[in-house]
N, C-alpha and C positions, 0 to 999 in steps of 0.2 A: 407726937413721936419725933424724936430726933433722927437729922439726915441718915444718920449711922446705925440706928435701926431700921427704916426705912430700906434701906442700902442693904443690910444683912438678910433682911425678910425676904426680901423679893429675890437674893439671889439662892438662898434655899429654899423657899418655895419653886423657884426656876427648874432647881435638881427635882424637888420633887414631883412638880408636873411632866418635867420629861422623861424621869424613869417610869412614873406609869402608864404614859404616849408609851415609848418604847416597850415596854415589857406586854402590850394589851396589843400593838398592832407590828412595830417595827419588829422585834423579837423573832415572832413567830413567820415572818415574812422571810426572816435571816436562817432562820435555819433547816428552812426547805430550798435553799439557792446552793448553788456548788461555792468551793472555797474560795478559787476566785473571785465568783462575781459578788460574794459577800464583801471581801475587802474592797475592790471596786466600788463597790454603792460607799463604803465608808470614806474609799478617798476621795468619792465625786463629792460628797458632802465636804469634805474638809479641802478641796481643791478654791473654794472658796473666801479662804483665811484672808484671801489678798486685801478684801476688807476692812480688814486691822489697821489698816496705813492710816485708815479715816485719824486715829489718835495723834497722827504727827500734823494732819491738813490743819493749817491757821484756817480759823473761826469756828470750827467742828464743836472743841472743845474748848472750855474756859482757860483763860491766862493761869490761872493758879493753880491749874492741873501740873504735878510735878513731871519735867520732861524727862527725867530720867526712866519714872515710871513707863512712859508715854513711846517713847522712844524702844525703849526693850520690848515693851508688848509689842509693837507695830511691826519691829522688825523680826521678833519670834514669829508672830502670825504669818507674815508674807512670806519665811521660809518654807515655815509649815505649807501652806498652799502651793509655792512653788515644788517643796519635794511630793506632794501629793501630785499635784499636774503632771510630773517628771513621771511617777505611779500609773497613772493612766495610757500615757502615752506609749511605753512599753512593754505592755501587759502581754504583747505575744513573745518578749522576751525573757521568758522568767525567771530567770536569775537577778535579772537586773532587776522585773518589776515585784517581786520578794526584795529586797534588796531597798528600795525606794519606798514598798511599804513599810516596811521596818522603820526605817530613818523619819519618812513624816511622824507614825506613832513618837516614835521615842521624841524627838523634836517638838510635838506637838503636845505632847502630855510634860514635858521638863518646862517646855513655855509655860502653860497655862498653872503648874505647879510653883514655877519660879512669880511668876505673874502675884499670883496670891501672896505670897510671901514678901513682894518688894512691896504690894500694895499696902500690905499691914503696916510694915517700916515705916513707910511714907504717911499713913494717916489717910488711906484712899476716903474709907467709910465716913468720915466725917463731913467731906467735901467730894460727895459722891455727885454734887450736880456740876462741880467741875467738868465731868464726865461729855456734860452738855449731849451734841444728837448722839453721839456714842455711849448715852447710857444702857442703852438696851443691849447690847453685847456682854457685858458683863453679867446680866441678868438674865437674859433667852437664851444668846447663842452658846455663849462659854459652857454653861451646864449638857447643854444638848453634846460639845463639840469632846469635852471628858468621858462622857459614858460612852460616845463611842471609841474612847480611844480605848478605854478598859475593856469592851467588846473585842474588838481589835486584837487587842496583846492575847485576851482568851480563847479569841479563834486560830490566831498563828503558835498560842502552846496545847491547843486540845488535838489528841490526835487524831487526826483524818480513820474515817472508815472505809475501808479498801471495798472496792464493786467486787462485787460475786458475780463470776458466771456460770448462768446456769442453763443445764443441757436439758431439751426435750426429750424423752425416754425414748430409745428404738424401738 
């Protein structure tokens, strides 16, 4: 099998392992939690990103990994994380932290969107061991980090169901 199959396999089997993780355990955990703390658990996951940088750190990844690549991802992800962190930190303010969650989703799904597209330009899949110890991001975390951003967008446009109260009869 060629790198570039190799490389395509594993990052849709990656999707497909983790929407059936998510749909069998995460899912149903999501949708018994209030609307906050659902986004919450998703920015604490993606509070993370910061990781990304690994693609810019000399000897990570191989010389011939193209830096423009490398470079966009690293600093897409690091945003991402930082507006996600920004997300947590003022969740008792909510406008703001509405507001912070939005911004990581959309920043967070346009990276990993653009991500894909500059990587095809460049020829990622060929020389996918380039990738070196940051292969596995591409392939575990990335798929994991899109389905929740598509959870995400679908929990902040599905409309909330308002509490009922209800009165014990006199």
């Amino acid at each position: 099998m060629s790198t570039a199959t190799v490389f395509l396999t594993q990052m849709v089997l990656g999707y497909v392992a983790w929407v059936l993780f998510f749909s069998t355990y995460l899912r149903p955990k999501l949708r018994t939690m209030e609307w906050v703390e659902s986004q919450r658990a998703i920015a604490t996951l993606h509070s993370f990103r910061f990781f990304g940088l690994v693609f810019i750190l000399p000897g990570v990844t191989g010389p011939s990994l193209p830096a423009s690549f490398a470079q966009f991802s690293a600093y897409g992800d690091f945003a991402t994380g930082v507006l996600a962190l920004l997300a947590l930190l003022t969740v008792r303010i909510r406008p703001v932290f509405w507001g912070f969650i939005l911004a990581f989703n959309v920043v967070g799904a346009t990276d990993i969107l653009i991500d894909y597209y500059h990587g095809d330009q460049v020829g990622l899949a060929p020389i996918a061991g380039q990738l070196g110890a940051a292969y596995a991001i591409p392939v575990l975390y990335v798929p994991l980090l899109m389905i929740t951003h598509v959870v995400a967008f679908y929990l902040l446009v599905r409309p909330q169901a308002r509490a009922v109260v209800v009165s014990a009869p006199e």
